[in-house]
C-alpha positions in Angstrom: 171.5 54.1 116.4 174.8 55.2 114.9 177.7 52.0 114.7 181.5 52.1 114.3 182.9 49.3 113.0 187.1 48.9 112.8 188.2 46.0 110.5 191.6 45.2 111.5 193.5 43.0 109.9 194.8 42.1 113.8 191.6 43.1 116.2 188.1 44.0 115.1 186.3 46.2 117.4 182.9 47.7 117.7 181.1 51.1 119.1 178.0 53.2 118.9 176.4 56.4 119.7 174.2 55.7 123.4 173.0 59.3 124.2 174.9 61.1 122.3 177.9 59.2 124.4 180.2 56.8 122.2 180.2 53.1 124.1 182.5 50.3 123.5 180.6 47.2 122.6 182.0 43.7 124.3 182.1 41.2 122.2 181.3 37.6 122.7 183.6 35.0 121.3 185.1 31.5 122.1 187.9 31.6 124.7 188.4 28.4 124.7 186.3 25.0 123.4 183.1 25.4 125.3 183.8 29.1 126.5 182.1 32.5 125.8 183.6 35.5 127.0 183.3 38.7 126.1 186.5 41.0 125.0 186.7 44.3 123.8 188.3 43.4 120.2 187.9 40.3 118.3 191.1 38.7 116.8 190.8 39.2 112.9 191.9 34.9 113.4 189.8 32.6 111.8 190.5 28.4 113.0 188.6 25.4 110.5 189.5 22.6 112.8 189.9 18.7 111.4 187.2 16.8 111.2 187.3 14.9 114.8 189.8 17.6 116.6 186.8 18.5 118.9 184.0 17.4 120.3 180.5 18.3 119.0 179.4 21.1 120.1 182.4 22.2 121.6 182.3 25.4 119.2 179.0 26.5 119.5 178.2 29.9 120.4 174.5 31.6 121.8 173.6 32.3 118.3 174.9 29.2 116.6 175.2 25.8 118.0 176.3 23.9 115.1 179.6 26.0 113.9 182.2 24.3 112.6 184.9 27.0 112.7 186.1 29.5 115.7 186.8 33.0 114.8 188.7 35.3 117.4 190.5 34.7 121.0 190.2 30.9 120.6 190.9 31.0 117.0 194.3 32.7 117.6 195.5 30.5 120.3 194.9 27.3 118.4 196.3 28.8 115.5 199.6 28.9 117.2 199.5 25.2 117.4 198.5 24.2 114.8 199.2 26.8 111.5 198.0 25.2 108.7 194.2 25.6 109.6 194.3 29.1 110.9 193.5 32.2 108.5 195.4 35.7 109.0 195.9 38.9 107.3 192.5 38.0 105.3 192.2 42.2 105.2 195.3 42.1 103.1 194.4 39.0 100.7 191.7 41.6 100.5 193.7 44.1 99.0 196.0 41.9 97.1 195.2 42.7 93.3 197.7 38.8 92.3 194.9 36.7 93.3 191.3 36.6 92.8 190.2 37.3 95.7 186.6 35.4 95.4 188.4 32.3 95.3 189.1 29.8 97.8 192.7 30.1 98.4 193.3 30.4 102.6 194.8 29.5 104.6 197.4 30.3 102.1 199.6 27.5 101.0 198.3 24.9 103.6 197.5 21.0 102.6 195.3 19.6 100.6 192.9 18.6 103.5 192.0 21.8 104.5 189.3 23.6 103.3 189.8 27.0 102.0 188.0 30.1 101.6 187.9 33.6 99.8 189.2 36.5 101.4 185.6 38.2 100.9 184.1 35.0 102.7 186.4 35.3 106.0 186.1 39.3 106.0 182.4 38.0 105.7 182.1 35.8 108.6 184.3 38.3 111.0 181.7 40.8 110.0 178.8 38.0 111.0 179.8 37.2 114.0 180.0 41.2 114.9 176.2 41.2 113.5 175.3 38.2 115.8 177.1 39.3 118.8 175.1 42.7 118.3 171.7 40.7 117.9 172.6 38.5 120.6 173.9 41.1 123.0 171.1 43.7 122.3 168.3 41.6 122.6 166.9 41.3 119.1 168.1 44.1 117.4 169.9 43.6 114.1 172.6 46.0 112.8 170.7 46.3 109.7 168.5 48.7 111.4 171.0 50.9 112.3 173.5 53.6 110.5 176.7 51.4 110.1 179.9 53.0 109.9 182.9 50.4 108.8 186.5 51.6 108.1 189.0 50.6 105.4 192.2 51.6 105.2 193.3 55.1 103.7 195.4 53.3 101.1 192.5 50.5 99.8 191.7 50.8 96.3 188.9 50.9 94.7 188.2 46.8 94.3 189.6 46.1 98.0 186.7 48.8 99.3 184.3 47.2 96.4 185.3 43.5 98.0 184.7 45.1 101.5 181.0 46.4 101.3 180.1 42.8 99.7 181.4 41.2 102.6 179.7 43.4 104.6 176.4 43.1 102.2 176.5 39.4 102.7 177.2 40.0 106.8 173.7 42.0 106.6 175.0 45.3 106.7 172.8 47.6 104.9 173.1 50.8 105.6 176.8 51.3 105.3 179.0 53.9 105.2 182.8 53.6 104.3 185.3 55.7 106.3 189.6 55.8 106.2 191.1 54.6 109.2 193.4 57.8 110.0 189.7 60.1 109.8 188.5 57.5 112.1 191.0 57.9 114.8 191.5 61.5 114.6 187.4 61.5 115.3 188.0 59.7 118.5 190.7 62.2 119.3 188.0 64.8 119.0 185.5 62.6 120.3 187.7 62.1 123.4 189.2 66.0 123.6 185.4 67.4 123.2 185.3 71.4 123.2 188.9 71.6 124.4 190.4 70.0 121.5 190.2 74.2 119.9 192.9 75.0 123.2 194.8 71.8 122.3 195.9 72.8 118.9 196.2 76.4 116.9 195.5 77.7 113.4 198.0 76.7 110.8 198.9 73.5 112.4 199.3 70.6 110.1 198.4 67.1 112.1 200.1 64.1 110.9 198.1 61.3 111.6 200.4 57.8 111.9 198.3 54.8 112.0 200.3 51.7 111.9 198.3 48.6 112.1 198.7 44.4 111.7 198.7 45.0 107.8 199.1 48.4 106.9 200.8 51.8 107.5 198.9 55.0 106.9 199.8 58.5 106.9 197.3 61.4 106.8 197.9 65.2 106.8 194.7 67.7 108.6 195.3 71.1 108.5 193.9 73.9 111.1 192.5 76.4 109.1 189.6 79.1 110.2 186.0 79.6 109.5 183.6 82.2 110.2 186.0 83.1 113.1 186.0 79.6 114.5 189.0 76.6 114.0 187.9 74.2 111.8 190.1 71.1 110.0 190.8 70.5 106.5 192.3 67.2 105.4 195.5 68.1 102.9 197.1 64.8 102.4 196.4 60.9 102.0 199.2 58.5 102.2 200.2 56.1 99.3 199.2 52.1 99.2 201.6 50.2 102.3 201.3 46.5 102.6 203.9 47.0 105.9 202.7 46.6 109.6 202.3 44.5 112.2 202.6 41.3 110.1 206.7 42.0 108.3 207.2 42.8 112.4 206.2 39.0 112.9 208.1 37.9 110.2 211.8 39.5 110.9 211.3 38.9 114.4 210.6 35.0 113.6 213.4 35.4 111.3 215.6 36.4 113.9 214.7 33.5 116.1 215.2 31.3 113.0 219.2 32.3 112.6 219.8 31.9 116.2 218.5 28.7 116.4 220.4 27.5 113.4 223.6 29.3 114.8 223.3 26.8 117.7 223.1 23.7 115.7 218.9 23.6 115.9 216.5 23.6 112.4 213.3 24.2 112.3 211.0 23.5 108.9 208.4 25.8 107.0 205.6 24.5 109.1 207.3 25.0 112.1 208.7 28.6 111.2 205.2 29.0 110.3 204.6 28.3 114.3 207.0 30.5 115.2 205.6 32.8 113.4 202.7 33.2 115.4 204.9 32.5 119.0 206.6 35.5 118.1 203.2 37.6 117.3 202.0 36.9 120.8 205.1 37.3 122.0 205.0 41.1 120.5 201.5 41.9 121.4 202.6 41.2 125.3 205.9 42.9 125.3 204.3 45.9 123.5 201.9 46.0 125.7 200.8 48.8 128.4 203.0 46.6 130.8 205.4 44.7 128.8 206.7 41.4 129.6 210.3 41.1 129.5 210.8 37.8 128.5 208.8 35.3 126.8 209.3 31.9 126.3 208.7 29.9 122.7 208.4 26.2 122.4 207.9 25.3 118.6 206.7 21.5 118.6 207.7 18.8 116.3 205.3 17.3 114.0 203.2 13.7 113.9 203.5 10.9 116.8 206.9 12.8 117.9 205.5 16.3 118.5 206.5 16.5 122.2 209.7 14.5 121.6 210.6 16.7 118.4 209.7 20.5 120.0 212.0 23.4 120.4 212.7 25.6 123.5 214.0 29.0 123.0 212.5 32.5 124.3 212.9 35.6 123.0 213.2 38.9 125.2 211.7 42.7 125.0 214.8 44.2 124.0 215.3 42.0 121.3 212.5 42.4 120.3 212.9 46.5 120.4 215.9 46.2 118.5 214.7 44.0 115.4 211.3 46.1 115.5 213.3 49.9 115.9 216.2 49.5 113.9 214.5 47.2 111.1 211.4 49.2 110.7 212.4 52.8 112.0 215.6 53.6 111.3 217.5 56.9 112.0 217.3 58.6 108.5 217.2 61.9 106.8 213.7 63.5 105.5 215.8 62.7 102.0 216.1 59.4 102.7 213.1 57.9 100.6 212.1 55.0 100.0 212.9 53.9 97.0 211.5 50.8 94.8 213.9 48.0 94.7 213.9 45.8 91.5 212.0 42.7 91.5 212.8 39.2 90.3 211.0 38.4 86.6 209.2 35.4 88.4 207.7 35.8 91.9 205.8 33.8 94.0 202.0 34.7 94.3 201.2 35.7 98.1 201.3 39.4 100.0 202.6 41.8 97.9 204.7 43.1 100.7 206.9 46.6 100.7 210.1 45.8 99.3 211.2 48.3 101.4 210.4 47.8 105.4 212.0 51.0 106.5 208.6 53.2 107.6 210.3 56.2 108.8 211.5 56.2 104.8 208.3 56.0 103.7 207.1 58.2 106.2 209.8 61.2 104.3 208.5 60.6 100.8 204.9 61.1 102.0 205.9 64.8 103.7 206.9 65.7 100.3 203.9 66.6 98.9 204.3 68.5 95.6 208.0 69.3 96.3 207.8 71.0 99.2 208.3 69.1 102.5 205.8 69.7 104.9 206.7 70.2 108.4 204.3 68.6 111.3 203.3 70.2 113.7 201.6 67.7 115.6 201.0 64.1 115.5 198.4 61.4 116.8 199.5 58.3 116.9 197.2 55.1 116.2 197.3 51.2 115.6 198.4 48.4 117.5 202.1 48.9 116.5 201.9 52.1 118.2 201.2 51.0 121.5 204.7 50.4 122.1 206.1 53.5 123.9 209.5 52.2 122.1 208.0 52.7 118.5 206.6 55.9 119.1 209.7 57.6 121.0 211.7 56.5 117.6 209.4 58.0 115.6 209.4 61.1 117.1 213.0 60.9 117.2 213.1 60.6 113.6 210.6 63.2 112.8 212.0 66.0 115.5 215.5 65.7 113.5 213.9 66.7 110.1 212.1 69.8 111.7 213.2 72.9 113.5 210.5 72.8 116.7 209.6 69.3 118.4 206.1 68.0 117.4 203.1 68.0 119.6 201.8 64.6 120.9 198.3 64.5 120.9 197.1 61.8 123.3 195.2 59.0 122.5 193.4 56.9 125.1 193.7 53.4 123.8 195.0 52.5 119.9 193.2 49.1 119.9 189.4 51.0 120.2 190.0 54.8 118.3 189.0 53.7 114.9 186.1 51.9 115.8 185.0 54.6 118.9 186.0 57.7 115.8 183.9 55.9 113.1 180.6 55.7 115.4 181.9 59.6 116.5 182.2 60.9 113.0 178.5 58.8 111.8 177.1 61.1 115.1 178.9 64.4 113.0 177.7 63.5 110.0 174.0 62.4 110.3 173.5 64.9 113.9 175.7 67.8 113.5 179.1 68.9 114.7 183.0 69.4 113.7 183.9 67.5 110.4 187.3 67.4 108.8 186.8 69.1 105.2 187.7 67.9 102.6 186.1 69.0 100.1 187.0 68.8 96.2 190.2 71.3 95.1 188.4 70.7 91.6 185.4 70.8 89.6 184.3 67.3 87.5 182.9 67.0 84.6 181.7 63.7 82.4 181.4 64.0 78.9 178.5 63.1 76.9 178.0 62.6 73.0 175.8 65.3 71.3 172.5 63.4 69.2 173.2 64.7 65.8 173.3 63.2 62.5 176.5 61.6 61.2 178.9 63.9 59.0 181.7 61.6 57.2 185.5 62.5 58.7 184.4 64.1 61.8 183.2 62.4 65.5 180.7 63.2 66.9 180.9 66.3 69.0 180.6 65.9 73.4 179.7 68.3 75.4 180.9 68.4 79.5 178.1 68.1 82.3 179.3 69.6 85.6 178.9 66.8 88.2 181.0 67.7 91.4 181.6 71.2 92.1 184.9 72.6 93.3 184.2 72.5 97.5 181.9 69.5 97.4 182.5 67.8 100.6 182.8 64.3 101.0 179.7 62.3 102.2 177.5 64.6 100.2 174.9 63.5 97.8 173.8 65.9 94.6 170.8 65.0 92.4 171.3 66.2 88.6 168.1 67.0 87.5 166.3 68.0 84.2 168.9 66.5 81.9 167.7 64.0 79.2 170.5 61.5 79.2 169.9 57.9 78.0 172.9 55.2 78.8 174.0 52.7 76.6 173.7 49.1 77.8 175.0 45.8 76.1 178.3 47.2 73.9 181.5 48.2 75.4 181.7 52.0 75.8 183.6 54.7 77.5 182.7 57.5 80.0 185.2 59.9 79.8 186.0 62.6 83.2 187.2 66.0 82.7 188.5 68.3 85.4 189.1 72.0 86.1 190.6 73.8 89.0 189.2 77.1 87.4 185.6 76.6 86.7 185.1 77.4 90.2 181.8 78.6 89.6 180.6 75.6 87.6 177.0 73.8 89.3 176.0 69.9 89.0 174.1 69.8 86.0 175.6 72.9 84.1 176.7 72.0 80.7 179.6 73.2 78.8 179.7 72.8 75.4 182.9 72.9 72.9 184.5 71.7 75.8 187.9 70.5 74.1 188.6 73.7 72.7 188.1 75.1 76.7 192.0 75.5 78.4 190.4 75.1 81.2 189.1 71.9 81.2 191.3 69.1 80.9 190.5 65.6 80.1 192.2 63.2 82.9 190.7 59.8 82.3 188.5 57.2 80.6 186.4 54.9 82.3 185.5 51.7 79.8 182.7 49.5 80.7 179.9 47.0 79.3 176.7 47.7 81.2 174.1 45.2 81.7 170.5 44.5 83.2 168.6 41.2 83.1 165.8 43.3 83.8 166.0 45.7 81.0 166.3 44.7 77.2 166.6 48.4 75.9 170.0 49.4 74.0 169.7 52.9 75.3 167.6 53.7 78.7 167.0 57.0 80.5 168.2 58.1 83.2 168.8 60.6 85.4 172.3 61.4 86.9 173.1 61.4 91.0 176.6 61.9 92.5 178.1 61.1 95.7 181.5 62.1 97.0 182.4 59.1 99.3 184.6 59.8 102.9 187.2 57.4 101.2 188.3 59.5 97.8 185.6 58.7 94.8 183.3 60.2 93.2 180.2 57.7 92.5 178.3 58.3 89.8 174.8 56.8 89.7 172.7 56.6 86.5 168.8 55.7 88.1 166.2 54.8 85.4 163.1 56.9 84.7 160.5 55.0 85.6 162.2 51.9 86.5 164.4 50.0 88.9 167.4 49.7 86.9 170.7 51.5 88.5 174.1 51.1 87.4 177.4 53.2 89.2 180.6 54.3 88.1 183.7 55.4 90.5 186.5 57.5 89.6 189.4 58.2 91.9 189.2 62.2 92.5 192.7 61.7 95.0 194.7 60.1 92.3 194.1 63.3 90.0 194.2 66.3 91.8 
């Protein structure tokens, strides 16, 4: 069976392949102390209760009767309470390159008291309790048996993606498959438009795929090109790193809240603002909603024996809300308006490394400008839980239509929550059974150098020769064997790996070697890849091996080096995105 996983950093979701049809899987989860219910997202929330705060066994769920923690709907709604012992955002502590992300360090600046965990663990246990709700639900079965298909954002680097398969390794996960977000949704788009999606768009259009989530915005460009007479889709763009979503929304609406109340005589403390933090997330979620609430009350309590005595009454309504979320985070500006990078203070507090700049429609002009020229949409799907709002999206078309000389298409989208997870299971169906696939394959041929076995001469190095190990074309997801070359790989000292690159060596085939290469104009040396490689299972300075490459769905090459006649394998990944 085929499985689409969607790792929000707001709701996880689940789908798979049932006949060829792509189902939504209900998940099981604690409603309330006591209560299983099944939703069709899990709240990326994580709750570690005090030691007495509920009775035993008041957490247990079909699959585990002694947990000590709640993940999900239950999680979220006592986290709201009682802040310090809920865990958010752990998808962008994930991503978060100022902290080790192994260590221990969330719920992020809560007291002593309360335990703390890695990033990688809570992505871990969200990812567990998907497993176990599978099991559970599907009468045995483990998701290890299946194709697994989980999605990262299309701005994760390479350590945040590394980080996410361990998670997912430790989950039980083990045949896994990383694919972007943006791909994901646009494969539910096709998944959802089946045969007609050819009537719904034309050739040349350029689809600009706007998924704004809890954590992070990403932007995607797919092209409609032609092949052998039929439409097919090329992906031309990938979006730039943005820690802004969902989450700053919380914040400046909070912050709003904050001023009024101290305008009107009334303070509120870190802990509390901390509370309100999360009022005011709920509060978004509804009034974004399908049918919005207009007004929604907040009461922030006090804190120890004078909680009820000490709480706050205030409410916050949708048009407020509009207001701070439009005109903070998608302002009317010109496709010239970039954002720019403010400058930062020498010392900074370790936590999210946040945009400085909040304004996405500014981001959203720098990323049209690809290679000078601005590129003009000509459609657009929108995706994530901050584009449910009808609100958001009419602004951002707003924005968009000014800077082009026709309006942009809509492409519908049936529910923003579910896409990634319904477009991952739809695109793992394409992949591994056949059907329409967004290309994208390499504009370039790759080439690693190797270091010719010669005798020392004195005042000259030792000459390298260039092995051809991507192609110009290679598509993503593929896998290429390089066989009949005798390499050996150095283990034990620190050494490099250099990667060359050529956009005219079309004709170039895994394996081909091109010697001289430096005195070649057209290869060009674009990075060096340092490393000490290791085995506690091989004592040789120098082992053979034989070369594999795969071009992942999320921008690297991998480069695997498998031992003849052994078990040894170690991998190297180079960003092919960064250096086209």
């Amino acid at each position: 069976m085929i499985v689409g996983i969607d790792l929000g950093t707001t709701n996880c979701a689940l789908a798979y392949v049932n006949e060829e049809a792509v189902t939504d899987f209900a998940i099981p989860q604690l409603v309330a102390p006591e209560e299983v219910e099944t939703r069709p997202t899990l709240p990326s929330y994580l709750y570690l209760p005090s030691q007495h705060e509920f009775a035993l066994g008041s957490l247990s769920l079909p699959w585990d009767e002694v947990a000590e923690f709640a993940v999900g709907t239950m999680a979220r709604d006592e986290g709201s309470r009682v802040p310090d012992r809920l865990i958010v955002s752990a998808k962008s502590w994930l991503c978060n390159a100022q902290v080790d992300r192994q260590q221990p360090l969330l719920p992020w600046k809560s007291p002593e008291e309360v335990p703390k965990l890695s990033p990688v663990e809570v992505t871990t246990r969200y990812l567990r309790h998907l497993a176990d709700s599978w099991r559970f639900s599907r009468t045995g079965g483990s998701l290890s048996e299946h194709e697994v298909f989980l999605t990262v954002p299309a701005s994760f680097d390479a350590v945040a993606r590394e980080l996410t398969v361990e998670a997912a390794q430790r989950a039980g996960l083990e045949n896994l498959t990383l694919l972007e977000e943006p791909q994901a949704a646009f494969y539910a788009w096709l998944e959802q438009m089946g045969d007609a999606w050819r009537q719904a768009v034309k050739l040349g259009d350029q689809i600009l795929v706007c998924d704004l989530g809890g954590g992070t915005s990403d932007f995607t460009l797919i092209r409609v090109d032609e092949e052998d007479g039929e439409l097919s889709l090329s992906r031309v763009a990938v979006g730039d790193h943005l820690l802004l979503g969902g989450d700053n929304m919380d914040l400046s609406l909070a912050a709003t809240v904050q001023a009024r109340l101290r305008a009107e005589g009334q303070k509120i403390d870190s802990w509390q603002f901390q509370v309100l933090t999360h009022l005011c997330r709920n509060a978004k979620e509804k009034m974004l909603a399908q049918d919005p609430l207009e007004l929604c009350p907040l009461t922030i309590p006090g804190r120890g024996s004078k909680m009820l005595l000490g709480s706050t009454s205030t409410e916050i309504n949708r048009a407020e809300v509009e207001k701070v979320i439009l005109d903070g985070f998608f302002p009317k500006v010109e496709s010239t308006d970039w954002a720019q990078r403010q400058r930062r203070f020498g010392l900074t507090e370790l936590g999210l490394a946040y945009e400085s700049e909040p304004a996405i429609t500014r981001h959203l002009a720098r990323f049209l400008h690809q290679g000078g020229e601005f590129i003009k949409p000509t459609a657009i799907l929108f995706n994530g839980g901050v584009c449910k709002s009808p609100g958001v999206q009419a602004r951002v078309l707003e924005v968009l239509n000014s800077w082009l000389d026709e309006p942009v298409k809509v492409l519908p989208n049936q529910d923003c929550d579910l896409a990634v997870a319904r477009g991952a299971a739809a695109y793992g169906r394409a992949r591994l059974q056949g059907g329409v696939r967004i290309r994208g394959g390499l504009p370039r041929s790759y080439y690693i150098g190797v270091e010719v076995a010669r005798p020392a001469v004195p005042g000259f190095a030792p000459p390298t020769k260039a092995i051809c190990v991507a192609p110009q074309g290679l598509e993503e997801g593929s896998t290429v064997d390089l066989p009949g070359l005798e390499l050996g790989l150095v283990l034990g000292e620190l050494v490099e790996f250099p990667f060359m690159t050529s956009n005219q060596r079309s004709q170039d085939q895994p394996g081909q070697t091109v010697d001289d290469w430096e005195d070649d104009d057209e290869i060009e040396q674009i990075a060096t890849v340092t490393s000490i490689l290791r085995s506690s299972e091989v004592d040789q300075p120098v082992v053979p091996v034989q070369l594999q490459i795969v071009a992942t769905e999320v921008g690297t090459l991998e480069l695997w080096c498998q031992q003849k006649g052994g078990s040894g394998r170690w991998k190297l990944e180079f960003e092919v995105r960064d250096n086209k």
